[in-house]
Structure formats: structure tokens, C-alpha cells
N, C-alpha and C positions, 0 to 999 in steps of 0.2 A: 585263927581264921586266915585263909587266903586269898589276899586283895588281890594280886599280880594276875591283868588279864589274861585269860585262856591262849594257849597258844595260838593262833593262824594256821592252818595247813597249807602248806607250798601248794600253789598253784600246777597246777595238771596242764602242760607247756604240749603233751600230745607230740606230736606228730612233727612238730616245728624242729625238734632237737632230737629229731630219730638220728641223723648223721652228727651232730656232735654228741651224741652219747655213746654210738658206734668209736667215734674215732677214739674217746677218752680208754671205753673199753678195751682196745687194742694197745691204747698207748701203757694201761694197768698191767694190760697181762702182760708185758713184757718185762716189767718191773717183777710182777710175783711169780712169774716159772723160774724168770731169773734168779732169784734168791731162793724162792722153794721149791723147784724143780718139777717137773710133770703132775707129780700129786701133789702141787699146793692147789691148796681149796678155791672153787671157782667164786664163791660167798666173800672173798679177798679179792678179787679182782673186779668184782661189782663194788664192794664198799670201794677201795682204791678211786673207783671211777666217779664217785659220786651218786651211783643210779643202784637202784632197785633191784634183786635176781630178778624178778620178771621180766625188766628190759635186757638182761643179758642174755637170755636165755630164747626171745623175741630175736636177738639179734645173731647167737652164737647157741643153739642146741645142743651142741657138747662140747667138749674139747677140742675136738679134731678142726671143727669149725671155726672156731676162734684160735688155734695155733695155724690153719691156712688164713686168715684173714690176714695175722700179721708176716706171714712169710710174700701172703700177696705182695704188702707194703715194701719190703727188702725185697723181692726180684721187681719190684716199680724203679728202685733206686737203682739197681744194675743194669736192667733195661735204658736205661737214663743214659750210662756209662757208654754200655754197645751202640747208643745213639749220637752219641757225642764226636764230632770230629779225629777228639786226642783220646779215644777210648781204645786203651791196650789191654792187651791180656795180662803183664801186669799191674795194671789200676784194676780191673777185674777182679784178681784173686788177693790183691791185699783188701779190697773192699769186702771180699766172701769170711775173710779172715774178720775181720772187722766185726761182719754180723753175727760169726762162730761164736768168736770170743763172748759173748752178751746173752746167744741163743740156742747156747746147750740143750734147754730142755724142751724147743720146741722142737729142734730136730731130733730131738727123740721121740716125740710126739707121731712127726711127719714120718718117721721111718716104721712106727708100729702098725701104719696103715698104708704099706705102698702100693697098693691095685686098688683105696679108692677113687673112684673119678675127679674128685677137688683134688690130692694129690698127683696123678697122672698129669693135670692141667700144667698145676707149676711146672712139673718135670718138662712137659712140651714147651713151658714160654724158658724155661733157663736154655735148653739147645736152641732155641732161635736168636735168641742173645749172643749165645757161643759163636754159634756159626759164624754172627756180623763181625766179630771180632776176631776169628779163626781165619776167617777172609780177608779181613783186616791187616792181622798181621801177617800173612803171608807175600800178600801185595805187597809189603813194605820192608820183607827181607828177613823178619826178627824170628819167623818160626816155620820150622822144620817142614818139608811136604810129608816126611814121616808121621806128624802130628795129627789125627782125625777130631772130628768134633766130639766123637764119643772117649778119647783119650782126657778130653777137657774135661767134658762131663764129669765120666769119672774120678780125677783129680780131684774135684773140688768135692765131690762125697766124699774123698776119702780123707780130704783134709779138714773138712766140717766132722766127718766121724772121729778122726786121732783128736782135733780140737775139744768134741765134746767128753770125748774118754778118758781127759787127764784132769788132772786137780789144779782148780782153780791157779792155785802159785804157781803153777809149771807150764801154763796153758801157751803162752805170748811166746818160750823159748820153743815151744812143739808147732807151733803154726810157724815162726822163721823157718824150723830147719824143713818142714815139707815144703813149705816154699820154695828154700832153695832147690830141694832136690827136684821140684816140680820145673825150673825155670832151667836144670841142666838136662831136664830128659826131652825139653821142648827146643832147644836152642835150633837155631839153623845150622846144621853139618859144615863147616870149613873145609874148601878142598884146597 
């Protein structure tokens, strides 16, 4: 016979914890694309979080939605950079490096679907980012009048793509050397 009273069901918090469930989910799926890549199961990054598929799915209807929500979060923190006094282009691209290194599988994500409109967004806030810093360092001598903002842009997909393309063990030697090669194709010309 079983004396042990009946459990309790958790209380239904609603609506109070709609933004901390959000953010937990964001903070999960970064942990489970990280380790399982694109197709790890979205049913792992709700347990991870704490919460329900219902509320994730409330919050993030597919994929695509929940890998822009956390890229939102990473071009917040670059945005941050380009605002900053001492924000160079590079504190910029070791910071993009930073987020590669961690967000292989969202940028794989992000790039399966580049004409829809949540994508295109990001792509318009990272060039306006660029630009304050492209601006930035020209004003202060460090980069080329050769250099356009779409040169930058580019750069950094393309060092976010070589970053997500290689195997883990070799990842941190292949984001220095584009670095470097990135930091010599941008220099200001010596006359």
C-alpha cells in the first residue's frame, strides 16, 4: 500500500515567466546545436530549458526561429562593440570568431534560409555595425580606403563558413590564420 502523498503539480506561473523561459530556451539551444548540430532534436532543448515543447514552440515555431533568436543575442553583443568607444574591427572579428567557434550549427541553420525576412534583418543590423567601425577605423588610420563595408561583411561569412567547416580540433588554428589573412588584406597601404 502506498502512504507517500500524491504528488503536487507545479503550479501554471503563465505568462510571468514567458521571458525567462524564452531566455533559458535560447541559452539551451545553444548548448544542444552545439554538441548535436542542426538536427539535434528540438524536444532536448526544451528538456535542457526546463519547460514544456508547448512553450517552446509558443516561443520558437521551428528552427529557424529559435537559431535567429540566438544569433539576435550575438549580433546584440557586436552591436555593443560598434558602440563602444575602443571598438575596432579587430575586437570585432575576434569576437565573430568567438561566437563561430561555439555556433557552427546555427550558422548552418542561418545560411539554409538566406532570403527569409528574420534572416535578411540580421544581415541589415551586422552592415550597420560594420559600417560604425569601418568608419571608425578609417578615421583613425588602421584601415585601407580600399576596404568597403561589403569587404567586411564578407570576411566575416567567410570566416564564420571556413570556422564552421572544419573539425572541431582544428577549428581555433583555421579562425587565426583567416584572421590573419583578413587583417593583411585590410591594412592601410604604406606609402
Amino acid at each position: 500500500m502506498n502512504t507517500a502523498p500524491p504528488e503536487t503539480p507545479k503550479a501554471n506561473r503563465g505568462r510571468s515567466v514567458a521571458a525567462e523561459n524564452r531566455r533559458a530556451l535560447i541559452a539551451a539551444a545553444r548548448v544542444i546545436f552545439c554538441d548535436g548540430g542542426y538536427g539535434a532534436p528540438l524536444s532536448s532543448v526544451a528538456k535542457m530549458a526546463g519547460v514544456g515543447q508547448g512553450s517552446l514552440y509558443r516561443h520558437f515555431p521551428d528552427r529557424l526561429s529559435l537559431a535567429v533568436a540566438v544569433f539576435e543575442e550575438n549580433i546584440g553583443d557586436l552591436e555593443a562593440i560598434a558602440e563602444s568607444g575602443d571598438g575596432t574591427l579587430d575586437r570585432l572579428l575576434d569576437a565573430i570568431v568567438a561566437q563561430a567557434l561555439v555556433s557552427t550549427a546555427m550558422i548552418d541553420m542561418i545560411q539554409a534560409a538566406p532570403d527569409d525576412p528574420r534572416v535578411l534583418n540580421l544581415e541589415r543590423r551586422v552592415e550597420v555595425l560594420v559600417s560604425r567601425i569601418v568608419q571608425r577605423e578609417r578615421e583613425a588610420g588602421r584601415l585601407g580606403d580600399h576596404v568597403e563595408v561589403a569587404d567586411v561583411v564578407l570576411s566575416i561569412s567567410m570566416i564564420a563558413g571556413a570556422v564552421a567547416r572544419t573539425p572541431a580540433d582544428r577549428r581555433t588554428g583555421v579562425a587565426r590564420r583567416a584572421r590573419a589573412l583578413v587583417r593583411a588584406a585590410f591594412v592601410r597601404e604604406q606609402n
